[in-house]
HTML snippet that shows the backbone in 3Dmol.js (N, CA, C, O; Angstrom):
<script src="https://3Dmol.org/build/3Dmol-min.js"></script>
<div id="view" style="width:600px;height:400px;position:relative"></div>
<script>
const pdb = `
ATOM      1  N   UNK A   1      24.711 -24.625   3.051  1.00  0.00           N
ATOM      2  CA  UNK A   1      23.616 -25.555   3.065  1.00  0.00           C
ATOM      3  C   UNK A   1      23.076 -25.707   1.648  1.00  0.00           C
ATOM      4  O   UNK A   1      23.093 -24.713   0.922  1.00  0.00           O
ATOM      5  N   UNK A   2      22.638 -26.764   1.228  1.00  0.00           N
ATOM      6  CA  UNK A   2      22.832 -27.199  -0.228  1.00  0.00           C
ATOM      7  C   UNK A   2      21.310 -27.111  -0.501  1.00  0.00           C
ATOM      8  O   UNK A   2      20.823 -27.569   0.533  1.00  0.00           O
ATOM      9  N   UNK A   3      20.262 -26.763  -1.353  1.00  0.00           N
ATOM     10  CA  UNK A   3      18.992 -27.263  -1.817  1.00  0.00           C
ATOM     11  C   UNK A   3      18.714 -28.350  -1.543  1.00  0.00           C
ATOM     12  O   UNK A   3      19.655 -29.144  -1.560  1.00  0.00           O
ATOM     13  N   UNK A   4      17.426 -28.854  -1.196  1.00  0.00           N
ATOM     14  CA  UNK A   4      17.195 -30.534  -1.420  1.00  0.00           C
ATOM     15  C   UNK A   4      16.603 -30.357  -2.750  1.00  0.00           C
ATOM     16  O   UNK A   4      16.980 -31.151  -3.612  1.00  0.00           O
ATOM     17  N   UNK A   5      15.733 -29.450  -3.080  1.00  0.00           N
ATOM     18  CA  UNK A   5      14.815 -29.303  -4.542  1.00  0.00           C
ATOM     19  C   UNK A   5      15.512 -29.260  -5.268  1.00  0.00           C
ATOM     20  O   UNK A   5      16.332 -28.353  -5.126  1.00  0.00           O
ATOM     21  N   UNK A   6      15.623 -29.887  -6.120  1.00  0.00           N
ATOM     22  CA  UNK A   6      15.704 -29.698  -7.452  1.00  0.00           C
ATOM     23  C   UNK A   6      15.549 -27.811  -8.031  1.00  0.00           C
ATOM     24  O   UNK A   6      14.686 -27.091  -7.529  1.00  0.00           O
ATOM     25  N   UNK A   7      16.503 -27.300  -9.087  1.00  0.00           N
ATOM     26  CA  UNK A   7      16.448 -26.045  -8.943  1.00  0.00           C
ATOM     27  C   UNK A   7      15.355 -26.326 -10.721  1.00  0.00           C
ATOM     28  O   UNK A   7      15.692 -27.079 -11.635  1.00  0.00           O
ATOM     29  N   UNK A   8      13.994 -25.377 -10.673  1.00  0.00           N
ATOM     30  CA  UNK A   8      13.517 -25.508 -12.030  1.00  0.00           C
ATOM     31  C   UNK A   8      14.187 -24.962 -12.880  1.00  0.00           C
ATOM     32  O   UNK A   8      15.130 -24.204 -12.652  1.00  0.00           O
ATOM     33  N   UNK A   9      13.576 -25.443 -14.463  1.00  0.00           N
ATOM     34  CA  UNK A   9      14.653 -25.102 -15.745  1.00  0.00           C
ATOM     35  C   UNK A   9      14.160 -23.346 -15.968  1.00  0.00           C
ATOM     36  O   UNK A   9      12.962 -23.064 -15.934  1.00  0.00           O
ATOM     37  N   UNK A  10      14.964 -22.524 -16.138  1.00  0.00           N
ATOM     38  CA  UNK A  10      14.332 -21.304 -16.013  1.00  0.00           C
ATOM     39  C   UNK A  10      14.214 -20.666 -15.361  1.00  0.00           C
ATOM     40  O   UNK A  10      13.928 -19.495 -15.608  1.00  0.00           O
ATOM     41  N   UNK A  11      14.495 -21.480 -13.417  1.00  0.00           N
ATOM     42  CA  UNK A  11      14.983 -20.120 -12.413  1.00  0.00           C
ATOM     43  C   UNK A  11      16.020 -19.333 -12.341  1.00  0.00           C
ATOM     44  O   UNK A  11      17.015 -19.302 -13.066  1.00  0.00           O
ATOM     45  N   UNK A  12      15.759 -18.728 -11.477  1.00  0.00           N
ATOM     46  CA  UNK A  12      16.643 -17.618 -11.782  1.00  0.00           C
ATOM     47  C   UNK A  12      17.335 -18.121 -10.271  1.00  0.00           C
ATOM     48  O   UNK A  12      16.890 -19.151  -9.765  1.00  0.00           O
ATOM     49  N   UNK A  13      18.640 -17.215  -9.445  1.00  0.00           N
ATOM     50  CA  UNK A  13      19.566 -17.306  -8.758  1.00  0.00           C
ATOM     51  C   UNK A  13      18.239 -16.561  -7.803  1.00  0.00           C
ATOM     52  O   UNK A  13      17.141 -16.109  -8.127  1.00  0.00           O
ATOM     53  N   UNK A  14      19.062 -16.716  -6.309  1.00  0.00           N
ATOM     54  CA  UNK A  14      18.365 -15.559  -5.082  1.00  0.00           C
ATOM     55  C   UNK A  14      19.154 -14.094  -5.664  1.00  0.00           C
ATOM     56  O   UNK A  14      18.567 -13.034  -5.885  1.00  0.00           O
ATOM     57  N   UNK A  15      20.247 -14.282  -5.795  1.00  0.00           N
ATOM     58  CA  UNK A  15      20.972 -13.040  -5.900  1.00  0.00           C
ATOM     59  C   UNK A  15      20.226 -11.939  -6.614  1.00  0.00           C
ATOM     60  O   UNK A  15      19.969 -10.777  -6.300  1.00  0.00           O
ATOM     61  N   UNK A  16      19.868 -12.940  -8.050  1.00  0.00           N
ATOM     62  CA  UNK A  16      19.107 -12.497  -8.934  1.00  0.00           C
ATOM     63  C   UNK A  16      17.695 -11.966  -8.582  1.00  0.00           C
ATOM     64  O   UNK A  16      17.196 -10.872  -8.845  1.00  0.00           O
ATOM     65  N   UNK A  17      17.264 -12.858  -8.024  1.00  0.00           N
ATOM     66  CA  UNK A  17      15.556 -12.354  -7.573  1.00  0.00           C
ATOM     67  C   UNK A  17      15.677 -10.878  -6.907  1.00  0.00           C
ATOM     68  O   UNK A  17      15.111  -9.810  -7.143  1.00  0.00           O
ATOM     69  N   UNK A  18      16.900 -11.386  -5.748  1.00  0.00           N
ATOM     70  CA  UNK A  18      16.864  -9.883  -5.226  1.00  0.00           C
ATOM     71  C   UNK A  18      16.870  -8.874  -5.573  1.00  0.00           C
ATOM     72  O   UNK A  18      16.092  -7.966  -5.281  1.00  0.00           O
ATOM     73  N   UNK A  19      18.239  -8.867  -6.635  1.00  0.00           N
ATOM     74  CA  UNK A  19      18.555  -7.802  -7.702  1.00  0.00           C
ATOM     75  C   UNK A  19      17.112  -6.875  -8.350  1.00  0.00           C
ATOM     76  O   UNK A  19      16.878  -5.669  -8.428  1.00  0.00           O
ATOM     77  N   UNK A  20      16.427  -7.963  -8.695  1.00  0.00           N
ATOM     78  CA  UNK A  20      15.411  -7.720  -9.914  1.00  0.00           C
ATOM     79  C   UNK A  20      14.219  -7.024  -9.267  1.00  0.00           C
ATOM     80  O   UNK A  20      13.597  -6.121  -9.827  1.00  0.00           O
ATOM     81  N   UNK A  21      13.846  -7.656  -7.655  1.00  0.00           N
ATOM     82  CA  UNK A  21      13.107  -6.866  -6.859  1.00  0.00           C
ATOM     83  C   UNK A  21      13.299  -5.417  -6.473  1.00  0.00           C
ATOM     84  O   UNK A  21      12.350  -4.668  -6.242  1.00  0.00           O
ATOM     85  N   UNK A  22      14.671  -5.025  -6.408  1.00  0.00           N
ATOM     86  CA  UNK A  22      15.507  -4.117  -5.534  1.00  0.00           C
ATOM     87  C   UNK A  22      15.029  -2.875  -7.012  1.00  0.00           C
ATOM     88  O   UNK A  22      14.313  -1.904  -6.767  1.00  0.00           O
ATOM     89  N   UNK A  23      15.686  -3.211  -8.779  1.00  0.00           N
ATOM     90  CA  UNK A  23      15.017  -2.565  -9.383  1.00  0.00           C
ATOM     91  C   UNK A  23      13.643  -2.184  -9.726  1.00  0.00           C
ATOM     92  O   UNK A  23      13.250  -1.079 -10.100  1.00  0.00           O
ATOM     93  N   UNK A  24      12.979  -3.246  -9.546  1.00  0.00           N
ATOM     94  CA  UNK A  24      11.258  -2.876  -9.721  1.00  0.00           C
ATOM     95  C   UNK A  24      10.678  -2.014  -8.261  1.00  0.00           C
ATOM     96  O   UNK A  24       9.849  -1.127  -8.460  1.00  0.00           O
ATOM     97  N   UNK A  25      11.038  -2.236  -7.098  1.00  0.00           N
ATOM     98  CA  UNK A  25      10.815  -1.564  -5.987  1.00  0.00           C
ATOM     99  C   UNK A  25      11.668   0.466  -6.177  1.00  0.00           C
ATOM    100  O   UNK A  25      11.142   1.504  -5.775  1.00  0.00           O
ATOM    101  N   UNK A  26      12.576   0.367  -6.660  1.00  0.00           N
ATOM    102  CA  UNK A  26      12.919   1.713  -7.390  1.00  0.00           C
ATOM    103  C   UNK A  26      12.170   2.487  -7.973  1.00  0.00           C
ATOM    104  O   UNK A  26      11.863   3.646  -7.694  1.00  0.00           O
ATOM    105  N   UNK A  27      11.739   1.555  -9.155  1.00  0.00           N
ATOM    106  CA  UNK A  27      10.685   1.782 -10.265  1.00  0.00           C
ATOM    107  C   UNK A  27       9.493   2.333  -9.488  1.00  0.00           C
ATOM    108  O   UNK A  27       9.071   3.489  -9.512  1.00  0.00           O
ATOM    109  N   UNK A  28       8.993   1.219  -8.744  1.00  0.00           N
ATOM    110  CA  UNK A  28       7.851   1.800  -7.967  1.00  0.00           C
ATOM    111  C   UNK A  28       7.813   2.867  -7.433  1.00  0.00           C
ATOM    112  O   UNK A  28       6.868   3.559  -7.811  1.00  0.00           O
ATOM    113  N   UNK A  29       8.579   3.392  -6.551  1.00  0.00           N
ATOM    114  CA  UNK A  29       8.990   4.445  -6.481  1.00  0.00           C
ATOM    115  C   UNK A  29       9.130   5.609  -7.286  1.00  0.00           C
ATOM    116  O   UNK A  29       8.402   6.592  -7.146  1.00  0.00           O
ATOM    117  N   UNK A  30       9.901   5.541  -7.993  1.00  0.00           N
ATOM    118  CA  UNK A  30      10.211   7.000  -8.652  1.00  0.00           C
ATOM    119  C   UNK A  30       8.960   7.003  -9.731  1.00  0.00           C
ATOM    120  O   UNK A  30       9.214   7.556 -10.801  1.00  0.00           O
ATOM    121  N   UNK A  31       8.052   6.622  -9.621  1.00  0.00           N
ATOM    122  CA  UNK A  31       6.804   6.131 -10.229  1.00  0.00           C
ATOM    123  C   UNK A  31       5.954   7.178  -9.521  1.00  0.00           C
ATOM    124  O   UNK A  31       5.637   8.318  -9.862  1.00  0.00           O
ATOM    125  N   UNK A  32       5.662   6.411  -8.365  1.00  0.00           N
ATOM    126  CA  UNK A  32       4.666   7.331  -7.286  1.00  0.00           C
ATOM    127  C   UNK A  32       5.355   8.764  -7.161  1.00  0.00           C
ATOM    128  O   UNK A  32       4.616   9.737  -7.014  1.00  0.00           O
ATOM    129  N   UNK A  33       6.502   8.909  -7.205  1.00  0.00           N
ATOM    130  CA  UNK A  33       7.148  10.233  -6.732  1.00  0.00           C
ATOM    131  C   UNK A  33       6.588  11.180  -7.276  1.00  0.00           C
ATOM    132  O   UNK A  33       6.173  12.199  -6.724  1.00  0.00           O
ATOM    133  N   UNK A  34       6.523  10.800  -8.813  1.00  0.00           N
ATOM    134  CA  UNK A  34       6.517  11.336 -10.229  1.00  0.00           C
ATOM    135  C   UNK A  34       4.784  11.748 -10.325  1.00  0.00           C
ATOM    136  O   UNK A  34       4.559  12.892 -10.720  1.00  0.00           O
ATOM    137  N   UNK A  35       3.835  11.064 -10.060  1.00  0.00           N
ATOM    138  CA  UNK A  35       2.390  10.835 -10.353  1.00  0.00           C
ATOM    139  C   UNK A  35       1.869  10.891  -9.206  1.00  0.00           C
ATOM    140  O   UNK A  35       0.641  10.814  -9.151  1.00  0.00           O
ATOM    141  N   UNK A  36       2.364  10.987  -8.409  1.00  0.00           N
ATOM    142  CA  UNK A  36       1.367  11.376  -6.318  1.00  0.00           C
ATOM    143  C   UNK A  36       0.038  11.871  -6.844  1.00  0.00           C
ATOM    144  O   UNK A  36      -1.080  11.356  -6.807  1.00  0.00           O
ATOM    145  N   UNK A  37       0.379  12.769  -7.236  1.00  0.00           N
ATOM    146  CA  UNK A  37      -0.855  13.659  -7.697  1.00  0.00           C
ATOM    147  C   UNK A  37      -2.009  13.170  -8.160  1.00  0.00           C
ATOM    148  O   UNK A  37      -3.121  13.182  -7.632  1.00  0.00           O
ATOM    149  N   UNK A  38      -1.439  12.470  -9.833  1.00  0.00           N
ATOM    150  CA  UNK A  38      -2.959  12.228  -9.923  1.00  0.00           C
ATOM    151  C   UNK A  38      -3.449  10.859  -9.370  1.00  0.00           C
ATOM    152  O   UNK A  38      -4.643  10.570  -9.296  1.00  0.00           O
ATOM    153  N   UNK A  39      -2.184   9.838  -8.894  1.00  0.00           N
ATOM    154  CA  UNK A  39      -2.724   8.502  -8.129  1.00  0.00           C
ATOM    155  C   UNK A  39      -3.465   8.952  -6.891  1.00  0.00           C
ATOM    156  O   UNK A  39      -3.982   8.090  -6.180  1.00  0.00           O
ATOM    157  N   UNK A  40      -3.550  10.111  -6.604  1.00  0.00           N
ATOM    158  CA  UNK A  40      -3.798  10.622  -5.149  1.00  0.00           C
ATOM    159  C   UNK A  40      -5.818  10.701  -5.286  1.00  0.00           C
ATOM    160  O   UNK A  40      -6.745  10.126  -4.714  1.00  0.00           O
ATOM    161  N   UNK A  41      -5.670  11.951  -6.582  1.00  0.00           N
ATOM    162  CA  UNK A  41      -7.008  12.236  -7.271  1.00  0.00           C
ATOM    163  C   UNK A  41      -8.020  11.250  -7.393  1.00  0.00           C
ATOM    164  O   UNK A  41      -9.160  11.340  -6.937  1.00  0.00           O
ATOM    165  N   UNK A  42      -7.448  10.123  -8.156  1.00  0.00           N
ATOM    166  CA  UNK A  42      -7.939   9.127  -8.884  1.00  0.00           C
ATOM    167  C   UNK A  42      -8.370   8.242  -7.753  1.00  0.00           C
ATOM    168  O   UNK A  42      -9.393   7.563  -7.838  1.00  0.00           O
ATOM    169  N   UNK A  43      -7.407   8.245  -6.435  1.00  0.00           N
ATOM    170  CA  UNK A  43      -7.915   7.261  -5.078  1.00  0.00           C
ATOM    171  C   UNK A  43      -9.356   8.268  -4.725  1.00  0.00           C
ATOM    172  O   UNK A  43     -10.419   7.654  -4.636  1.00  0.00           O
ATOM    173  N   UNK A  44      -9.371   9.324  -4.588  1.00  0.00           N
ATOM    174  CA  UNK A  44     -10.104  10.458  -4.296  1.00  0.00           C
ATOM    175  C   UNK A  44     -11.488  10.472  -4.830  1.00  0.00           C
ATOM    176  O   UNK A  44     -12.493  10.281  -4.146  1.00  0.00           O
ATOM    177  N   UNK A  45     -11.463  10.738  -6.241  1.00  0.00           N
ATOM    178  CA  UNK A  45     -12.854   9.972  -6.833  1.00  0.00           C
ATOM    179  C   UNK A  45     -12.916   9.098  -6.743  1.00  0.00           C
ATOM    180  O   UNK A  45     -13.526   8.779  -7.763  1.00  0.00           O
ATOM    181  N   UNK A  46     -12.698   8.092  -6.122  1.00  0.00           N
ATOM    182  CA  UNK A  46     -13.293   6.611  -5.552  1.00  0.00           C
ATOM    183  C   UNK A  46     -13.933   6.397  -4.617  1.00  0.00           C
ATOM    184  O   UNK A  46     -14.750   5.522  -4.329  1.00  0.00           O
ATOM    185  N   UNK A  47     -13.399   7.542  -3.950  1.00  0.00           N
ATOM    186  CA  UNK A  47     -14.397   7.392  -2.192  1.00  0.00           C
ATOM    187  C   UNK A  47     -16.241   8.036  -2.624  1.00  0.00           C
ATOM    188  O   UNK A  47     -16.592   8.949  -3.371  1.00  0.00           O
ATOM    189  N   UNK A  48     -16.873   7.295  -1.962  1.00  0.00           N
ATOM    190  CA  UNK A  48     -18.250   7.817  -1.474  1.00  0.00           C
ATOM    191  C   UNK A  48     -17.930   9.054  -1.320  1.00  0.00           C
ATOM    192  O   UNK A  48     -16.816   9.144  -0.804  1.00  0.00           O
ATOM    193  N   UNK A  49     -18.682  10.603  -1.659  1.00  0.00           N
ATOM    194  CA  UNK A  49     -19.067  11.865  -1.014  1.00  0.00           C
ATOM    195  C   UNK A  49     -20.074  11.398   0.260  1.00  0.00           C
ATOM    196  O   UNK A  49     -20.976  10.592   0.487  1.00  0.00           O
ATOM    197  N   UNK A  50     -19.436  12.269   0.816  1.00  0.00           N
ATOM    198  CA  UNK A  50     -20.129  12.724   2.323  1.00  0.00           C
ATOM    199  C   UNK A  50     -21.017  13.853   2.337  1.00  0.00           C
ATOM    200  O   UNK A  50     -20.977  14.973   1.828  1.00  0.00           O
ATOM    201  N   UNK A  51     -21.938  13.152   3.163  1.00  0.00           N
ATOM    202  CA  UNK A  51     -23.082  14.737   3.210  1.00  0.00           C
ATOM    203  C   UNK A  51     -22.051  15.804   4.244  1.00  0.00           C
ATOM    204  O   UNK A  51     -21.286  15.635   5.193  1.00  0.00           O
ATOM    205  N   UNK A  52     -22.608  17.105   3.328  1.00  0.00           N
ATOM    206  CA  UNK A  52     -21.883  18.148   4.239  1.00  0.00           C
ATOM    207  C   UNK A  52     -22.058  18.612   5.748  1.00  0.00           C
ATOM    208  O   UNK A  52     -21.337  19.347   6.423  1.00  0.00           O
ATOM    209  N   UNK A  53     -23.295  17.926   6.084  1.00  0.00           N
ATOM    210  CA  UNK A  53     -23.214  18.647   7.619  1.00  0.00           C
ATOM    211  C   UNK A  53     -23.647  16.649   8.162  1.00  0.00           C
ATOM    212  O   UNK A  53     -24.377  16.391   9.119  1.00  0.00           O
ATOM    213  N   UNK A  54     -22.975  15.549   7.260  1.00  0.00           N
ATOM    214  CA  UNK A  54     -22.052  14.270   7.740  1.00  0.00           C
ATOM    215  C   UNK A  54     -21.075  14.480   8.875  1.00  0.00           C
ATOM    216  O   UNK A  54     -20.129  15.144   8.451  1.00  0.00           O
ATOM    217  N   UNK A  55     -20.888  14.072  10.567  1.00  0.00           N
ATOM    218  CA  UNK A  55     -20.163  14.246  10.958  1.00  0.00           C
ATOM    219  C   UNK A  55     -18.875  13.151  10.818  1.00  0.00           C
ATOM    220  O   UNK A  55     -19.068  11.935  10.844  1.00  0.00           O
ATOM    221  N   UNK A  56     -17.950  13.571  10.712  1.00  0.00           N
ATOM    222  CA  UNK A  56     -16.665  12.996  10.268  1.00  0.00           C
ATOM    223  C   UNK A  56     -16.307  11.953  11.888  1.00  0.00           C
ATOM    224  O   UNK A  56     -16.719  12.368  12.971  1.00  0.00           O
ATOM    225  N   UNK A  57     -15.545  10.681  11.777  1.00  0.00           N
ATOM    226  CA  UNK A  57     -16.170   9.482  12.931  1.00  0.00           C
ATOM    227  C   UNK A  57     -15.017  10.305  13.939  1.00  0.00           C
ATOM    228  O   UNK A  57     -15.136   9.904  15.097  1.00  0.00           O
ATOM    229  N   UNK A  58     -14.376  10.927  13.850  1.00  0.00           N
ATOM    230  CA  UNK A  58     -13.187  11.901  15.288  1.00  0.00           C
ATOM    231  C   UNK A  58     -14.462  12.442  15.856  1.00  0.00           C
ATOM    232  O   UNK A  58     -14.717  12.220  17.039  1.00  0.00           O
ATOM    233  N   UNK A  59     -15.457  13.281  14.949  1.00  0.00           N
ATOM    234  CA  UNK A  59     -16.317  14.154  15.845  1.00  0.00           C
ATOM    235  C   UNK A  59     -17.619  13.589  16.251  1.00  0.00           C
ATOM    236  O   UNK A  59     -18.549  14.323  16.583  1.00  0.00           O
ATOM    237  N   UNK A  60     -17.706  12.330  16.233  1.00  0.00           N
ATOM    238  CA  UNK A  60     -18.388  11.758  16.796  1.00  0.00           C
ATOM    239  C   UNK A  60     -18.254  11.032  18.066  1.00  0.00           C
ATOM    240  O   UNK A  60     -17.263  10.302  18.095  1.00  0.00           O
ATOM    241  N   UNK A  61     -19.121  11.035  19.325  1.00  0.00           N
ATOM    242  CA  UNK A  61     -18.759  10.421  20.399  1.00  0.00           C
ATOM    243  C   UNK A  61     -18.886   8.962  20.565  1.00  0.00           C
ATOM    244  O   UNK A  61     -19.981   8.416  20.698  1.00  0.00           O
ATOM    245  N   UNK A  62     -17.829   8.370  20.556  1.00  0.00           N
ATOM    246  CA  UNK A  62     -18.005   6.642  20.204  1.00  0.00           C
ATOM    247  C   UNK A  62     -18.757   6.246  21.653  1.00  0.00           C
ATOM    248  O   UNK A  62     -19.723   5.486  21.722  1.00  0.00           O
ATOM    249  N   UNK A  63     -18.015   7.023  22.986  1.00  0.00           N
ATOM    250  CA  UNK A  63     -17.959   5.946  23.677  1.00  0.00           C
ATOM    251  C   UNK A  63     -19.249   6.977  24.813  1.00  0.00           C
ATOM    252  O   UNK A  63     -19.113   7.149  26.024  1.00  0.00           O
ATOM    253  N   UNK A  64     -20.290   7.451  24.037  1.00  0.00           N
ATOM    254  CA  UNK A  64     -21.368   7.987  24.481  1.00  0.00           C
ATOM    255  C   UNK A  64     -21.666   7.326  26.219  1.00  0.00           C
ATOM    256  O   UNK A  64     -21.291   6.154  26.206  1.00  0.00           O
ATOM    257  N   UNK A  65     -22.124   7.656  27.428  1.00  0.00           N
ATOM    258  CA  UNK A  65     -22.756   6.900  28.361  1.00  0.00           C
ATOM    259  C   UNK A  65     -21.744   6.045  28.908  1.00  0.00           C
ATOM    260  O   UNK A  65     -21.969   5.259  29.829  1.00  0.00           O
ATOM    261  N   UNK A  66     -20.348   6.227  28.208  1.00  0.00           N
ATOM    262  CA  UNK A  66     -19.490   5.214  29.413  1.00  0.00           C
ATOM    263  C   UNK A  66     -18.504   6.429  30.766  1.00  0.00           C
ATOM    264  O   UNK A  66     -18.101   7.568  30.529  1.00  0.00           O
ATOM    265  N   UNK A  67     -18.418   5.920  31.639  1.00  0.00           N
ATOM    266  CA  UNK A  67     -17.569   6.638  32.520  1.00  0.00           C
ATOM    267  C   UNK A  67     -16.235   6.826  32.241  1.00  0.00           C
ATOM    268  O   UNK A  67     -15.659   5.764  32.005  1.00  0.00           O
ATOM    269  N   UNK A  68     -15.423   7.979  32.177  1.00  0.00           N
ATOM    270  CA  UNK A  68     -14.189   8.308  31.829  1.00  0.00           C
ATOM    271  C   UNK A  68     -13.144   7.661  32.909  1.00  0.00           C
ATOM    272  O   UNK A  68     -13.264   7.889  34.113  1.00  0.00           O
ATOM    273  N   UNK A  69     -11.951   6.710  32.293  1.00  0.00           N
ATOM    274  CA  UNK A  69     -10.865   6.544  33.187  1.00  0.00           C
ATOM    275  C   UNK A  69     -10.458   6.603  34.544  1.00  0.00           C
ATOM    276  O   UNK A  69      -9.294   6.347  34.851  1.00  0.00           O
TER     277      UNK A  69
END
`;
const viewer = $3Dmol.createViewer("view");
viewer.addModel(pdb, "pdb");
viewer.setStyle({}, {cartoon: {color: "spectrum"}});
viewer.zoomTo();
viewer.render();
</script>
């Protein structure tokens, strides 16, 4: 099945795109593999602190006053 578009001056092939994705998705990878740690940290100091006696939303009863199943 043939393009109807016109291909722009400067694209690249699918083959190619794929190719080029397939290496940067690698990259990404052996990236995070490499740095978990401190990308982990760095997500970590981002969050709000919680007060310590904050109950965490598992130990809280959502469904207070409804009848069980």
């Amino acid at each position: 099945m043939a393009r109807k578009d016109p291909v722009p001056e400067g694209a690249i092939s699918d083959e190619a795109a794929a190719y080029i994705a397939d290496v940067l998705m690698e990259l990404a990878l052996e990236f995070e593999s490499k740095y978990i740690g401190q990308i982990l940290r760095h997500y970590e100091s981002l969050r709000p602190e919680r007060l310590y006696n904050e109950p965490k939303q598992l130990e809280l009863d959502l469904f207070d006053g409804y009848p069980p199943f």
